[in-house]
C-alpha positions in Angstrom: 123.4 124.6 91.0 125.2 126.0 93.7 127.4 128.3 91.8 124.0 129.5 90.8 122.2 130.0 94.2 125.9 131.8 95.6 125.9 134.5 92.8 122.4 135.1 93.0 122.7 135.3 96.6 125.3 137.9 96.1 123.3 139.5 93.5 120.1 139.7 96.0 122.3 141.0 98.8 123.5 144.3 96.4 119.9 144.8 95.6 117.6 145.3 98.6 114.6 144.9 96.8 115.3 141.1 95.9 115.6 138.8 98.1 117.1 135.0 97.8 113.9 133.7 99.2 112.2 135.6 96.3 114.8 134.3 94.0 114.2 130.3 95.4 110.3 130.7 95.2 110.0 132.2 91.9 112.0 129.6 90.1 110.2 127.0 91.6 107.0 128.4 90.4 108.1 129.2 86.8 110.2 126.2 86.1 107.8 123.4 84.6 108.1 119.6 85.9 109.8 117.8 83.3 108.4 114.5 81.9 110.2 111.3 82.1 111.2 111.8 78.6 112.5 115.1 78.6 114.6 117.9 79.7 113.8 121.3 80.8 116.0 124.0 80.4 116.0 127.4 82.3 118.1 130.2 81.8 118.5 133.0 84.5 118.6 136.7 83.6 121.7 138.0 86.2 124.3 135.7 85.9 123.4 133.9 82.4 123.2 130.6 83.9 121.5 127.7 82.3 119.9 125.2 84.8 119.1 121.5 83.5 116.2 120.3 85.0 115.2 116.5 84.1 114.5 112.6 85.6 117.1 110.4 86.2 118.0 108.1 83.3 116.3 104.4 83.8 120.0 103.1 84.8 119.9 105.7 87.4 118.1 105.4 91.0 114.9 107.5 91.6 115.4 110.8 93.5 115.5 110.1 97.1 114.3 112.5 99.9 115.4 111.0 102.5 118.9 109.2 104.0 119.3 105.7 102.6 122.1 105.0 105.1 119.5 104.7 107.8 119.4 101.0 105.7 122.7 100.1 106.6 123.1 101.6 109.9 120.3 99.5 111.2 121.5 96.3 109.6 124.5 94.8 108.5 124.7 93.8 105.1 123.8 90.2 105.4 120.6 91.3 107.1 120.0 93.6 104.1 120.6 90.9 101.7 118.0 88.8 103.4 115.6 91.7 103.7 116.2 92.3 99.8 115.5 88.5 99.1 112.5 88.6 101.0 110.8 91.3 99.5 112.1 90.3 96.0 110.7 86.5 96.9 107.4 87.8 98.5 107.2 87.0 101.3 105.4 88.4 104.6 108.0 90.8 105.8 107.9 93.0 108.9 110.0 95.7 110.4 110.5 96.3 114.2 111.5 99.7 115.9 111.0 101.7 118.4 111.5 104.3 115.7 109.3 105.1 113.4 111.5 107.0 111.3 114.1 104.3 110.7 111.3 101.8 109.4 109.9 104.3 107.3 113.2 104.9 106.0 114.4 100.9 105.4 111.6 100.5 104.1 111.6 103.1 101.4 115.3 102.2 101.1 114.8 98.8 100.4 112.0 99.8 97.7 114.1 102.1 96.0 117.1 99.8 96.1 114.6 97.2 93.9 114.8 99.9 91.1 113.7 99.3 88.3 111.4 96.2 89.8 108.0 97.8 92.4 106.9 96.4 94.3 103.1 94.9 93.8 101.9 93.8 97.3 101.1 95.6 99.8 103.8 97.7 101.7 102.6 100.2 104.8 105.8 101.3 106.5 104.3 102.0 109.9 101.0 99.7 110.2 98.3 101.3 113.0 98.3 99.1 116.1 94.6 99.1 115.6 95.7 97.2 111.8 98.1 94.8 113.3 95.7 91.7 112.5 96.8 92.4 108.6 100.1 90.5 109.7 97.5 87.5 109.3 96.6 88.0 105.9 98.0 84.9 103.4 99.3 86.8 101.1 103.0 88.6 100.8 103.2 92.1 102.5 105.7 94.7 103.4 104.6 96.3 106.5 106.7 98.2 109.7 105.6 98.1 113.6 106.3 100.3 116.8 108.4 97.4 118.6 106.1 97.8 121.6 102.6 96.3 119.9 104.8 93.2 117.8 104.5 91.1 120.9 101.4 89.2 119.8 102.8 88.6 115.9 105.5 86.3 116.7 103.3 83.3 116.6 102.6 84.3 113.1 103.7 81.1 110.6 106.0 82.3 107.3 106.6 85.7 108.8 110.3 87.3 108.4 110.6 89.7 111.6 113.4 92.1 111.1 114.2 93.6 114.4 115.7 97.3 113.2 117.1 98.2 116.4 118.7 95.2 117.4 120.1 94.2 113.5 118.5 90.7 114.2 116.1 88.8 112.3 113.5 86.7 113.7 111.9 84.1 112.1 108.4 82.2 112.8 107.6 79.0 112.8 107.5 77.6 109.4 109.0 80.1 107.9 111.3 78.5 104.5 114.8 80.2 103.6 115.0 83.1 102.4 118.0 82.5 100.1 117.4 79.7 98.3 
């Protein structure tokens, strides 16, 4: 693919009346979404190039849009273990930061990372303050807090506090293992 964008680049830059951005757009809009079963292929008139376009295999993670290292920078890989365990066990698990990126990124990590299980309970990588009664709720959840309106949760019973910025994990009162 980028042997393909460099010689059309070149291409576009000999001919004034094409431009890359042209070249970018128009593929997009003429090259059809491929269906989990199937392949698209898409041959381009300068160079001859055949472009592939398809879904990953089931053995294969999901296309990811955004950094999954944010996971592991956050936490150490004990404290993504438990995190994995936790959401795999379901139970009540919520993410701290002052960040709201780096939740929303562990937390889409960590669901992507469960490929090819989902995830069926609720998951809401950065809750509203005005929601933050939810954390109340009996039943599992997956949910991600500004670190500033937490202070009231940690009183919660069976509630798995991972604390993002500090790679720390706190747990309630009440709260069983999470590796068994």
């Amino acid at each position: 693919f980028e042997n393909m964008l460099k010689d059309n680049y070149i291409s576009c830059k000999a001919e004034s009346f094409f431009t890359l951005e042209r070249f970018v757009s128009q593929m997009i809009l003429e090259i059809p979404a491929p269906t989990p079963d199937s392949c698209v292929f898409y041959r381009f008139h300068s160079p001859f190039q055949t472009l592939t376009v398809s879904y990953p295999s089931p053995f294969e993670l999901p296309i990811l849009d955004f950094p999954i290292s944010t996971l592991f920078t956050c936490l150490d890989i004990k404290n993504v273990i438990k995190l994995m365990m936790a959401v795999f066990f379901d139970r009540k698990v919520v993410l701290l930061s002052r960040h709201k990126q780096h939740i929303s990124h562990v937390a889409l990590a960590i669901l992507t990372l469960m490929h090819p299980f989902e995830y069926c309970h609720p998951c809401i990588p950065n809750l509203p303050t005005k929601l933050i009664e939810m954390v109340e709720s009996p039943s599992p959840f997956f949910v991600g807090l500004n670190i500033t309106s937490a202070k009231p949760i940690k009183e919660i019973e069976e509630l798995l506090i991972f604390e993002l910025d500090r790679n720390k994990i706190v747990e309630s009162s009440h709260t069983p293992p999470v590796l068994p």
